[in-house]
C-alpha positions as CSV (number, residue, x, y, z in Angstrom):
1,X,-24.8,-2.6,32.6
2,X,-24.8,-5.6,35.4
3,X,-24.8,-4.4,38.5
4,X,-24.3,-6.1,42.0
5,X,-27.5,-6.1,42.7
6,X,-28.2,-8.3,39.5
7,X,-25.9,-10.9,41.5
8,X,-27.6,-10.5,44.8
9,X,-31.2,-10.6,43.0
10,X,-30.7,-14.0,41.7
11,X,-28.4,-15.1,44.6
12,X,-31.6,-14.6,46.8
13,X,-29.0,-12.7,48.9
14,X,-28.8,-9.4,50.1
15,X,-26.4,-6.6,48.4
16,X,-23.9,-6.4,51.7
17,X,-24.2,-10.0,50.9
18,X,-22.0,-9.8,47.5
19,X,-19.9,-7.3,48.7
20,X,-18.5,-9.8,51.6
21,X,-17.9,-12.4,49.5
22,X,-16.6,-10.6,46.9
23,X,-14.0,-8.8,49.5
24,X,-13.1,-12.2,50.4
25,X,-14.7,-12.2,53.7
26,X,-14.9,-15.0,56.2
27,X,-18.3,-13.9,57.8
28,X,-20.6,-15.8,54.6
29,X,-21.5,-19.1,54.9
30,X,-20.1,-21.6,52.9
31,X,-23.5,-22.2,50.9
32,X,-24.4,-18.9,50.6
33,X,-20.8,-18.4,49.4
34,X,-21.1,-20.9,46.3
35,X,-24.8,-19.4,45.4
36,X,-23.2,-15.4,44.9
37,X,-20.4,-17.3,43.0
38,X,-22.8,-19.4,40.9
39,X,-24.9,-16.4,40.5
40,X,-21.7,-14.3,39.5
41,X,-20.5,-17.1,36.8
42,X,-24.3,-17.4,35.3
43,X,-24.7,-13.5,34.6
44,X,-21.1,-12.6,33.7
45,X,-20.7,-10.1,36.4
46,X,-17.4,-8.8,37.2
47,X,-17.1,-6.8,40.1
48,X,-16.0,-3.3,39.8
49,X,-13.4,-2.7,42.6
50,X,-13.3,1.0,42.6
51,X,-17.1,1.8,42.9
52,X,-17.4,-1.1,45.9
53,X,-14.1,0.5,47.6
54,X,-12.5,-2.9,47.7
55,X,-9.4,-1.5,46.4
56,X,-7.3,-0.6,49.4
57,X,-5.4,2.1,47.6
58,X,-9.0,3.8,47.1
59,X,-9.5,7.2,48.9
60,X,-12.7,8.8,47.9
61,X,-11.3,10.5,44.9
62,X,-13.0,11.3,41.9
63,X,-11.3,12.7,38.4
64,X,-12.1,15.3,36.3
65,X,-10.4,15.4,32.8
66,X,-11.0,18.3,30.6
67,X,-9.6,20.1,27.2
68,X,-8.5,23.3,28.4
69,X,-8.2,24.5,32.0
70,X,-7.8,27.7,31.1
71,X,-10.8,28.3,29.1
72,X,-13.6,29.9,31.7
73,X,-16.0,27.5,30.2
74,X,-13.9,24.1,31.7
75,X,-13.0,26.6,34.5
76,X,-16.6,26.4,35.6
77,X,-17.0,23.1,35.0
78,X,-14.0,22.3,37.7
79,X,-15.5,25.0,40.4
80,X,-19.3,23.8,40.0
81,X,-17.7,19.8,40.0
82,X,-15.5,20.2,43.2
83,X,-18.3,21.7,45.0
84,X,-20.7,18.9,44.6
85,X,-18.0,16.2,45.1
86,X,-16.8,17.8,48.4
87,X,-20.4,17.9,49.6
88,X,-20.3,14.0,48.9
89,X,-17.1,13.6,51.2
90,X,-15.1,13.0,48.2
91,X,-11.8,15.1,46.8
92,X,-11.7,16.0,43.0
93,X,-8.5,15.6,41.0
94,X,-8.4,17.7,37.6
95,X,-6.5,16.9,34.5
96,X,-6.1,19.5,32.0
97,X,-5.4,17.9,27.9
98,X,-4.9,20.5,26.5
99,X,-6.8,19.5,23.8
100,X,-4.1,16.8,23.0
101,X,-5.3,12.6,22.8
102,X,-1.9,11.3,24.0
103,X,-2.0,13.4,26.7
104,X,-6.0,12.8,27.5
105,X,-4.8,9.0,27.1
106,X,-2.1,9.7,29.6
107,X,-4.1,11.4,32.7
108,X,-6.8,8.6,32.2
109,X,-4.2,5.8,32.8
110,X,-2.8,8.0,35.8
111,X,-6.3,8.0,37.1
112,X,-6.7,4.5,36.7
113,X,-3.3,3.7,38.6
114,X,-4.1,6.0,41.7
115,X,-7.9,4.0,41.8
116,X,-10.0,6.6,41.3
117,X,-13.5,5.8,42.3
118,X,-15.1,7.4,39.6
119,X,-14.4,9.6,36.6
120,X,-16.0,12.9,34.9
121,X,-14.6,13.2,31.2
122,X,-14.8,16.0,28.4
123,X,-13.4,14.6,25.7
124,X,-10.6,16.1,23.2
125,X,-12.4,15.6,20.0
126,X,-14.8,12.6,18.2
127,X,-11.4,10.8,18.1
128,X,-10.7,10.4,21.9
129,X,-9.7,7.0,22.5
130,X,-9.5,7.3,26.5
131,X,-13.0,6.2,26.7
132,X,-12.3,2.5,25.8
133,X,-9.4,2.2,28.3
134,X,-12.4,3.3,31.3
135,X,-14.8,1.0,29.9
136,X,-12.6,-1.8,30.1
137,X,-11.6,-1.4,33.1
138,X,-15.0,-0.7,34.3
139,X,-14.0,2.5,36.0
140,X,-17.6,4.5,36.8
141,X,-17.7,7.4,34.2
142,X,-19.6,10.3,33.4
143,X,-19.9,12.0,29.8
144,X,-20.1,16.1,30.3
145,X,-20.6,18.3,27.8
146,X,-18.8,16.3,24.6
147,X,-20.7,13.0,23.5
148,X,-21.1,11.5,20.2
149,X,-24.6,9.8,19.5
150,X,-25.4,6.1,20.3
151,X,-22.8,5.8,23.3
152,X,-24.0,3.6,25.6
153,X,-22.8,5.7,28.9
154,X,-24.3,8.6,31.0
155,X,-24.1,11.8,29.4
156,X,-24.9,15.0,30.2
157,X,-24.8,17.6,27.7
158,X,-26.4,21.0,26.4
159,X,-29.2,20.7,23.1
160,X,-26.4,21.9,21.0
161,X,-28.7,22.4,17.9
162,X,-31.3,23.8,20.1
163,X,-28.8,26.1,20.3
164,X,-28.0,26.6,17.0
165,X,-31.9,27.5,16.6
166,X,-31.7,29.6,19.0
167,X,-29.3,31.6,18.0
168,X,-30.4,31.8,14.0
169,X,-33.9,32.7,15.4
170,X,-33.0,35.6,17.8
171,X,-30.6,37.4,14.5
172,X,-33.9,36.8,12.7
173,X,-36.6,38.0,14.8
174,X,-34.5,41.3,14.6
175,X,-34.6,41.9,11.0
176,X,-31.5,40.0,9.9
177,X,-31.4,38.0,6.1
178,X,-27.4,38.2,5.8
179,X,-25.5,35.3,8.2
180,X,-22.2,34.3,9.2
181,X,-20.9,31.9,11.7
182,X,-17.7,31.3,13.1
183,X,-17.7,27.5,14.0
184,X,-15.6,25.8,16.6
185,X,-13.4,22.6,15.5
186,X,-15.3,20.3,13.3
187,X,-13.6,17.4,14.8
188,X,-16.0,17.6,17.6
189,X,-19.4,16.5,17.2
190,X,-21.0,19.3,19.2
191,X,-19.6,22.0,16.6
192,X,-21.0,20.1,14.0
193,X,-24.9,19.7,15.6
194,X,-24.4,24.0,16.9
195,X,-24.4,24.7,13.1
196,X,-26.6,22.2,11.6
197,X,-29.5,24.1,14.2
198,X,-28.2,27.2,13.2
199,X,-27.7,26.4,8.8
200,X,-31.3,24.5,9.6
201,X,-33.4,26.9,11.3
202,X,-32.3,29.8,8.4
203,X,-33.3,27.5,6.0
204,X,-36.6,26.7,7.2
205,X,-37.1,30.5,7.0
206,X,-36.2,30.6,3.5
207,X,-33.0,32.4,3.9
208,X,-29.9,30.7,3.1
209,X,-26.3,30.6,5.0
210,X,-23.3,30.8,2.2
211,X,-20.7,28.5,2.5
212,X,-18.2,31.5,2.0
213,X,-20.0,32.6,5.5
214,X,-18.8,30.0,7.7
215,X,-15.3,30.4,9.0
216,X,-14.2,26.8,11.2
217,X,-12.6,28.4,14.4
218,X,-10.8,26.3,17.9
219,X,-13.1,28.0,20.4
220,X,-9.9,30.8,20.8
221,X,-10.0,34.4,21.1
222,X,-7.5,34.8,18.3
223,X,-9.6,32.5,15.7
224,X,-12.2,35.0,16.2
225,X,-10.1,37.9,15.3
226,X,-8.9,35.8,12.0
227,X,-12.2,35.2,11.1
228,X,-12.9,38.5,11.0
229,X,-9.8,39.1,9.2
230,X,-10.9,36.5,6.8
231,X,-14.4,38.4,6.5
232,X,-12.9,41.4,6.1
233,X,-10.0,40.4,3.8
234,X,-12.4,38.8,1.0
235,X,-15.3,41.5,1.0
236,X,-18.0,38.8,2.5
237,X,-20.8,41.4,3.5
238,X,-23.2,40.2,6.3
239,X,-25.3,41.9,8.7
240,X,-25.1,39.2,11.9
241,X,-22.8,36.7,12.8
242,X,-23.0,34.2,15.3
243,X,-19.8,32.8,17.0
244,X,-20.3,29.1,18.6
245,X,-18.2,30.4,22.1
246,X,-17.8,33.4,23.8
247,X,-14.1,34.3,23.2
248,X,-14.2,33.9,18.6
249,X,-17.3,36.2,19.2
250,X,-15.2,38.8,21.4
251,X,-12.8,38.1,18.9
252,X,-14.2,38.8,16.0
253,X,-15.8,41.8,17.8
254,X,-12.5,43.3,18.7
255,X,-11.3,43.0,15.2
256,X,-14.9,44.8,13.9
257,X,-14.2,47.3,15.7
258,X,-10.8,48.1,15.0
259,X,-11.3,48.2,11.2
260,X,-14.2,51.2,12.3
261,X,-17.1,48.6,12.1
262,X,-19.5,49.4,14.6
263,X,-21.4,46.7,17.0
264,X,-24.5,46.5,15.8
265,X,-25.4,49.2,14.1
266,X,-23.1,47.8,10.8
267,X,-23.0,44.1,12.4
268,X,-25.2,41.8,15.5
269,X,-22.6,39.4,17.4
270,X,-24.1,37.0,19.1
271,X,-21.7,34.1,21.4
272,X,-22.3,31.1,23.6
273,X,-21.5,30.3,26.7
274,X,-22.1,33.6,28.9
275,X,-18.5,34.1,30.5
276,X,-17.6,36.9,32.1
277,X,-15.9,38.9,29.9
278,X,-19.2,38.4,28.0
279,X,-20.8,41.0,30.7
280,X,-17.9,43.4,30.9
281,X,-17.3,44.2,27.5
282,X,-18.9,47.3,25.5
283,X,-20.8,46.7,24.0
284,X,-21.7,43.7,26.3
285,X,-21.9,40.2,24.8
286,X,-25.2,38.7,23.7
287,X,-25.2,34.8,24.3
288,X,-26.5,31.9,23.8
289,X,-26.2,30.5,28.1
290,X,-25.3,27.0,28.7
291,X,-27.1,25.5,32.3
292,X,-23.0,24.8,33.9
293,X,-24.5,24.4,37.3
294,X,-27.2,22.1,36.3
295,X,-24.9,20.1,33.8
296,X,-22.4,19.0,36.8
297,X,-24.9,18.7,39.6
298,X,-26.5,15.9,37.2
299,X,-23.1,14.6,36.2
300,X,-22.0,14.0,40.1
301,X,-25.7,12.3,40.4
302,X,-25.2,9.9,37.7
303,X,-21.8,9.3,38.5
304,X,-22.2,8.4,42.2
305,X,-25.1,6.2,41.1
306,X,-23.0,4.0,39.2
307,X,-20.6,4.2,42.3
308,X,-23.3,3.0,44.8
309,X,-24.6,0.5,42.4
310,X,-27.5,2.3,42.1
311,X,-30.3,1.6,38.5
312,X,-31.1,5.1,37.1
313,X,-32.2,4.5,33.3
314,X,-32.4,8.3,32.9
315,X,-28.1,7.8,31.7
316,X,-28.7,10.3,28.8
317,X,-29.5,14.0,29.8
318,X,-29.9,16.6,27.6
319,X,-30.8,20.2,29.0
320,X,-32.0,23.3,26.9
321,X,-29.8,26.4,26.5
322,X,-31.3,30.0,27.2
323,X,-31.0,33.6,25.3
324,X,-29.3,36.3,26.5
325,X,-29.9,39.7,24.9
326,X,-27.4,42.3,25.7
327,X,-25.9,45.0,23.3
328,X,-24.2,43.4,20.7
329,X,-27.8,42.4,18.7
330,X,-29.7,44.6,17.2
331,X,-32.6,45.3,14.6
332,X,-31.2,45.3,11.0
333,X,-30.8,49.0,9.9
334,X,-30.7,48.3,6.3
């Protein structure tokens, strides 16, 4: 990505240089003037307004867009986000999808129209198509937590099918040889690489995950308790499951118990994402924890790089995801 100080390096100029004489200012000599223009024309730069603060509309503000507010997870996210952006002098605006592309399409234009300086994005699903309006317009923008391979932007994400391994490897280091897995939508690609670590890792130890096992969830608490209805419903026996969020495994586990199944003696639950309720619930929640304070400090890093115009060629982070054992895992009885 061109920045200004491509223009200012072969300008022979300094960066405050660029910035005068692309804000129009009258304080640049006239020769020094045509060499940033030159230089501009020769590279193919164009200037991005919001990051330099040339717009006059522009009011240190950056946007966060996300799929569900109300899901603790994005919750996080917008508590973690604020703080760091505050701590920069900035103000954080938050748009909530709902998991819905025209809407996701709409906030991002609203965004664009109030100037933002810089933009934080979870995606709706693989089929998002907000992200080609922002690089367009060359608005500064941040990946978090839903990428797709290949993109050429910063991203910051969890090993999704580190997690997957992890989770397949803690049911099996206690015994277990009979899987299930309540996925989340398949439309997104981090669903998809949570259950190719976790199908993968099982296979590798010569076990197999049934295709009768895996019940394709929306990251709700109610899919949870339908999956286990589903379970329940068709006589699928399994001796661990693994949910790919918190809520389908608290879910699921609510449903378990109801129908006198009891966590774990008769079945392990295993989640991700370590929410609260993850903690409170008995039997408490084992998890797979995603790093949400370490995901949006790096995000607000990246993001106020490409704001200052500053080179960082580390644009694609990927951070590993921890274990949490609690209650709901145990050894296989049998």
């Amino acid at each position: 990505m061109l920045s200004i100080k491509d223009v200012a390096r072969l300008a022979g100029v300094s960066v405050s240089t660029v910035s005068r004489v692309l804000s129009g200012s009258k304080n640049v000599k006239n020769d020094t003037k045509r060499r940033v223009e030159r230089a501009i024309e020769t590279i193919g730069y164009q200037p991005n307004l919001l990051a330099q603060g040339l717009r006059s509309k522009s009011g240190n503000i950056i946007g966060l867009v996300v799929p569900e507010i109300n899901h603790e997870t994005f919750a996080r996210f917008i508590e973690l986000t604020e703080d760091e952006v505050r701590a920069r002098g900035y103000s954080l605006v938050t748009g909530n999808t709902h998991g819905k592309p025209e809407i996701e399409d709409n906030f991002i234009k609203s965004l664009m129209r109030r100037h933002v300086d810089g933009i934080i994005f979870s995606r709706v699903s693989d089929r998002s198509r907000a992200l080609r309006m922002l690089q367009n317009d060359r608005v500064p923008t941040v990946i978090i937590d839903r990428s797709l391979d290949n993109e050429d932007i910063p991203t910051v994400v969890i090993d999704n099918y580190a997690a997957g391994m992890l989770a397949a490897k803690h049911l099996i280091s206690l015994g277990h040889c009979n899987f299930a897995i309540i996925t989340g939508p398949q439309n997104i690609a981090l669903c998809r690489e949570r259950q190719r670590g976790f199908a993968e890792y099982i296979e590798h130890q010569a076990l197999l995950l049934l295709h009768h096992n895996i019940y394709e969830g929306n990251f709700k608490f109610e899919s949870g308790i339908e999956a286990a209805r589903y379970f329940l419903k068709n006589g699928i026996s399994f001796s661990a499951l693994w949910a790919e969020n918190d809520l389908m495994a608290l879910g699921a586990m609510n449903a378990f118990i109801r129908a006198g199944i009891k966590i774990p003696q008769d079945i392990s639950i295993l989640g991700m994402d370590d929410i609260s309720s993850s903690k409170i619930m008995i039997p408490s929640l084992s998890t797979i924890c995603q790093p949400f304070e370490a995901m949006c400090k790096k995000a607000v890093d990246l993001l106020f790089d490409m704001i200052n115009g500053n080179e960082n060629t580390d644009h694609h982070v990927v951070l590993p995801p921890n274990l949490i054992e609690r209650e709901s895992t145990g050894y296989y009885a049998g």
